[in-house]
C-alpha positions as CSV (number, residue, x, y, z in Angstrom):
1,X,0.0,0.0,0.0
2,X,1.0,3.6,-1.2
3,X,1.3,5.8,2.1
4,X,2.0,9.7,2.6
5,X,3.9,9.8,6.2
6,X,3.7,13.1,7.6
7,X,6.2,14.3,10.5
8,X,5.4,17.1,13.0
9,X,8.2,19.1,14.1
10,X,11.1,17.0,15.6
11,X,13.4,19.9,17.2
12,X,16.6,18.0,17.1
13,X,14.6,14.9,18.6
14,X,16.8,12.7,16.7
15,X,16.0,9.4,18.8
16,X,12.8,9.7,18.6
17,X,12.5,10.6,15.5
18,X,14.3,7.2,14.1
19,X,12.3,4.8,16.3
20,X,9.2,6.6,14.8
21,X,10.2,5.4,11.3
22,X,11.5,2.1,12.6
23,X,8.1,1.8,14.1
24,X,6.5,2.4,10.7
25,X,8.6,0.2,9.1
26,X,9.2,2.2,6.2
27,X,9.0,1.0,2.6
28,X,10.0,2.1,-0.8
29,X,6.6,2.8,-1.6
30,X,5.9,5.5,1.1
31,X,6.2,8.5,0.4
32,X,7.7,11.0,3.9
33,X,7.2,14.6,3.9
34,X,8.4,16.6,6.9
35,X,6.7,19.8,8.3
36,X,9.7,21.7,9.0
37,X,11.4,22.6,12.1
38,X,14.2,19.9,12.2
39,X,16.5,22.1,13.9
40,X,16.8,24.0,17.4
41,X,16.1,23.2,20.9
42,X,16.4,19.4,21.2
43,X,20.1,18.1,21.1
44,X,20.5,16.3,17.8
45,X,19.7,19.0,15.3
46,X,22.4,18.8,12.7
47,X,22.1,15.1,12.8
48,X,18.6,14.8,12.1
49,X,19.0,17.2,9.7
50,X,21.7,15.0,7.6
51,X,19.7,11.9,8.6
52,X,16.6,13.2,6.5
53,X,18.6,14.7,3.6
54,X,20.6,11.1,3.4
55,X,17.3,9.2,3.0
56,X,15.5,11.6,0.6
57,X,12.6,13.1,2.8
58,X,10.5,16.0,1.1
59,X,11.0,18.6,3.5
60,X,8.8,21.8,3.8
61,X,10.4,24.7,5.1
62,X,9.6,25.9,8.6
63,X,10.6,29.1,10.2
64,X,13.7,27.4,11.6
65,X,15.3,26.2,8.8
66,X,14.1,29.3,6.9
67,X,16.1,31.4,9.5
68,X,19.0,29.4,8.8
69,X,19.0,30.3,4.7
70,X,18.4,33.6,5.6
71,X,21.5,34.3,7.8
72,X,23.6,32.1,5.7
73,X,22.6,34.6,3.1
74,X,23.7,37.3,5.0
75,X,26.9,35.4,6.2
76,X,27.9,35.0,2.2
77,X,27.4,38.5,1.3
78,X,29.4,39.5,4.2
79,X,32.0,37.9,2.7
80,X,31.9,39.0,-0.6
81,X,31.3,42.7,0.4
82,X,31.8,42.8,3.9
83,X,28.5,44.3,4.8
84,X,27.7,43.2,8.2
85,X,25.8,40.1,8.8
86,X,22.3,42.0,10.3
87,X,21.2,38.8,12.2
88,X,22.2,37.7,15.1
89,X,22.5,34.0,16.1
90,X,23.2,32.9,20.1
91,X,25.4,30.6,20.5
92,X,23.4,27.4,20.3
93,X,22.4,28.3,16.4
94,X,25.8,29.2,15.9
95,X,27.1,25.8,16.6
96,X,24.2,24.5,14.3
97,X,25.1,26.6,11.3
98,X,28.8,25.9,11.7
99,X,28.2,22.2,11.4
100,X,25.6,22.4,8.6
101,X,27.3,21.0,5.8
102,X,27.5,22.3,2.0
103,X,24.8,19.4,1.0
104,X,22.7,20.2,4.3
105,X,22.6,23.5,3.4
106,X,21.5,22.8,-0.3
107,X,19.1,20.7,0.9
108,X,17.4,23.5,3.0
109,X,17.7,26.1,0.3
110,X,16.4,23.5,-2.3
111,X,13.1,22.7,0.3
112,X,9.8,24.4,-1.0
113,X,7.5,26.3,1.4
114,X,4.3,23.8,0.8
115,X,3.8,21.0,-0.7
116,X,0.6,19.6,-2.6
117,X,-0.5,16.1,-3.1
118,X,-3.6,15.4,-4.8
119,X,-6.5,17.3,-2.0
120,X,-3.5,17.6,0.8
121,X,-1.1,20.3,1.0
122,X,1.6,20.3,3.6
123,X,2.7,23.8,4.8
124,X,4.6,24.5,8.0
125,X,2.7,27.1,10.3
126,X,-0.7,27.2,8.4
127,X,-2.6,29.6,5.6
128,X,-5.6,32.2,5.2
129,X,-8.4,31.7,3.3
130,X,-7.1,35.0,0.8
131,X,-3.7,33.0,-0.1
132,X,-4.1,31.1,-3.7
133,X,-1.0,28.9,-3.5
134,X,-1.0,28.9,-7.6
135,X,0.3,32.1,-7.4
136,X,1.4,33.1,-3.9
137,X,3.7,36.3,-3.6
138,X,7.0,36.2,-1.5
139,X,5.6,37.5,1.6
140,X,2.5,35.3,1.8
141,X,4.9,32.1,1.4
142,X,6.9,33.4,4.4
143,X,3.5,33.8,6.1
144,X,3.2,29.6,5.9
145,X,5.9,29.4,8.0
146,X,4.8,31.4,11.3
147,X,1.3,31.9,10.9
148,X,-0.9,31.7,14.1
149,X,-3.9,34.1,14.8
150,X,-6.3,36.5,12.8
151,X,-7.5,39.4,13.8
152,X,-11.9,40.0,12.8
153,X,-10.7,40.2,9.4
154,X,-8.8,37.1,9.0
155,X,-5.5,39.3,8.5
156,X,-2.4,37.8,10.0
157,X,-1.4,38.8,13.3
158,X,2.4,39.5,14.5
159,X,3.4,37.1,17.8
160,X,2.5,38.7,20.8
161,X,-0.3,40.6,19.6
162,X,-3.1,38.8,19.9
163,X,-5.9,40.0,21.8
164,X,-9.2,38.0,23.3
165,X,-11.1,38.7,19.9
166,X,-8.0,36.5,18.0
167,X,-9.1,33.6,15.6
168,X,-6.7,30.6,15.3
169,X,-6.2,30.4,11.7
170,X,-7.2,26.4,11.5
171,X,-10.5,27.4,13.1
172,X,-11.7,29.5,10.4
173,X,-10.2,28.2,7.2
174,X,-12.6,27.3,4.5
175,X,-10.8,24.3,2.6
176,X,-10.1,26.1,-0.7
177,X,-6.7,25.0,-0.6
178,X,-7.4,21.4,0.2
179,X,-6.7,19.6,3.7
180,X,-3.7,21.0,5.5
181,X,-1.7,19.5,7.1
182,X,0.8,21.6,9.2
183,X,2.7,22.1,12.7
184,X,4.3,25.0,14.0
185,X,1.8,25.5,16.9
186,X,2.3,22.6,19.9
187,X,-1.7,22.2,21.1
188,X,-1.8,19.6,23.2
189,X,1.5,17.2,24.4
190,X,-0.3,14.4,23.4
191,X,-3.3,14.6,20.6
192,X,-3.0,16.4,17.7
193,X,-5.3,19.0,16.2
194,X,-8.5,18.3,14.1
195,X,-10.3,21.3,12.3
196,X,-12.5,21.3,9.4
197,X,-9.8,21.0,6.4
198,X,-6.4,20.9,8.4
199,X,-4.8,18.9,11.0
200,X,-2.0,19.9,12.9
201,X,0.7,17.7,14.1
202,X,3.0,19.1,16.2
203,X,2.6,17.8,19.6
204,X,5.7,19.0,21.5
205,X,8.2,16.2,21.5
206,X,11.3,18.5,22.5
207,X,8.9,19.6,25.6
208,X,8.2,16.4,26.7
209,X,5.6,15.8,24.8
210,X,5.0,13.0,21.5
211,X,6.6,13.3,17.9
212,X,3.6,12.1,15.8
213,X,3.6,10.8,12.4
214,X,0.3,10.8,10.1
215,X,0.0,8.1,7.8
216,X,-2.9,8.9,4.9
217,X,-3.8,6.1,2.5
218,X,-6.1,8.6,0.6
219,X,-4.8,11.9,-0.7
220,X,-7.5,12.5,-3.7
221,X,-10.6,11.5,-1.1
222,X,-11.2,13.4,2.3
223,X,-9.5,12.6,5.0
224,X,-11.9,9.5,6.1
225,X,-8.7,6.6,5.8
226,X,-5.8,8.3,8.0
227,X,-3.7,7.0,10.8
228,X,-1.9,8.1,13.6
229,X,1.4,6.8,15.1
230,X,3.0,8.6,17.9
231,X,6.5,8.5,20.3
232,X,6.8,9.5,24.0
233,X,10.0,11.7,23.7
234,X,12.6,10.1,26.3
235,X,13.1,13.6,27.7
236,X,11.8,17.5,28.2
237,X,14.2,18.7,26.2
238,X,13.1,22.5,26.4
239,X,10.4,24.3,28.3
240,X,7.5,25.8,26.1
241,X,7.3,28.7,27.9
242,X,10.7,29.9,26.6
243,X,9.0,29.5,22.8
244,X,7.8,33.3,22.5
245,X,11.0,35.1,22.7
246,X,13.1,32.5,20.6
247,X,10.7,31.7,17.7
């Protein structure tokens, strides 16, 4: 059987992440996207990073790894003109970038920022109902990676301004782009979230929580023939709280 294996964020999870597709017991015939966010706050993100490049995974680009192009960007102009790097990476990111290697890299800066398949379209964060992914401008592709809340107009709304009034994007998208299937946003430690026409799969591995895998037999139907498969992460690897001011 034919599968499309999804992955929610895995964080430098690396452990996890390989008994996940052991438990599967992956085929040729499968096909394995990845949501995005390989990298950052669990331990093993450079090696999880080469582990999915080495065996072919689709990878769609999350914020994360979309930082990581951008300052590498930056760092190659620098050298070429000396213009100043203008981001600034702690120390932590710094000793990710300096151990991504030259086919790591082109792997990131080769990913795509969705992915479609048949009715199913994988993005990172999420979309509105105004983006027509046949002909989305730069900006609204960045938006698919960091997407959370709308304001009464369904316009995007930076972090940390929300307000009471705030709709989650997932809650009031229409289907127009197909089901989507996207993480970003860790809802509960243990189930994943079910809307309408999206799903979201990130349930907080590198805080403890499960790395989840969804397993769809069906990608021209509605989502009526779907599995989940899910590991407890063998530690709390970061604390959530601390997500706001790093994203």
């Amino acid at each position: 059987m034919n599968r499309v294996i999804i992955y929610g964020d895995i964080h430098g999870c690396f452990d996890e992440f390989k008994m996940l597709r052991d438990e599967l017991q992956i085929t040729p015939k499968d096909t394995e996207i990845l949501v995005g966010d390989l990298l950052d706050r669990g331990p093993y993100s450079n090696e999880v990073l080469t582990y999915a490049r080495k065996n072919n995974l689709q990878l769609v680009l999350g914020n994360h790894e979309y930082k990581y192009i951008r300052y590498h960007k930056h760092h190659l102009a620098e050298e070429q003109t000396g213009r100043k790097n203008p981001m600034h990476f702690n120390e932590d990111k710094l000793t990710i970038y300096n151990n991504i290697t030259d086919a790591d890299m082109r792997y990131l800066m080769n990913a795509p920022f969705f992915l479609k398949i048949d009715n199913v379209t994988v993005v990172h964060a999420g979309i509105t109902n105004r983006i027509d992914l046949d002909n989305p401008s730069k900006k609204e592709l960045e938006l698919l990676t960091r997407i959370r809340k709308l304001d009464s107009e369904e316009k995007p709304l930076p972090l940390g301004q929300e307000s009471f009034h705030s709709q989650y994007w997932a809650d009031c998208y229409d289907g127009n782009q197909g089901i989507i299937v996207y993480g970003h946003e860790v809802h509960n430690l243990d189930k994943i979230k079910i809307n309408r026409h999206a799903f979201g799969i990130d349930t907080g591995c590198v805080y403890g929580g499960k790395l989840t895998a969804l397993i769809i037999y069906d990608t021209k139907e509605p989502m009526y023939s779907y599995d989940i498969l899910q590991v407890q992460a063998f530690e709390k690897y970061a604390n959530s709280k601390d997500v706001a001011r790093n994203n």
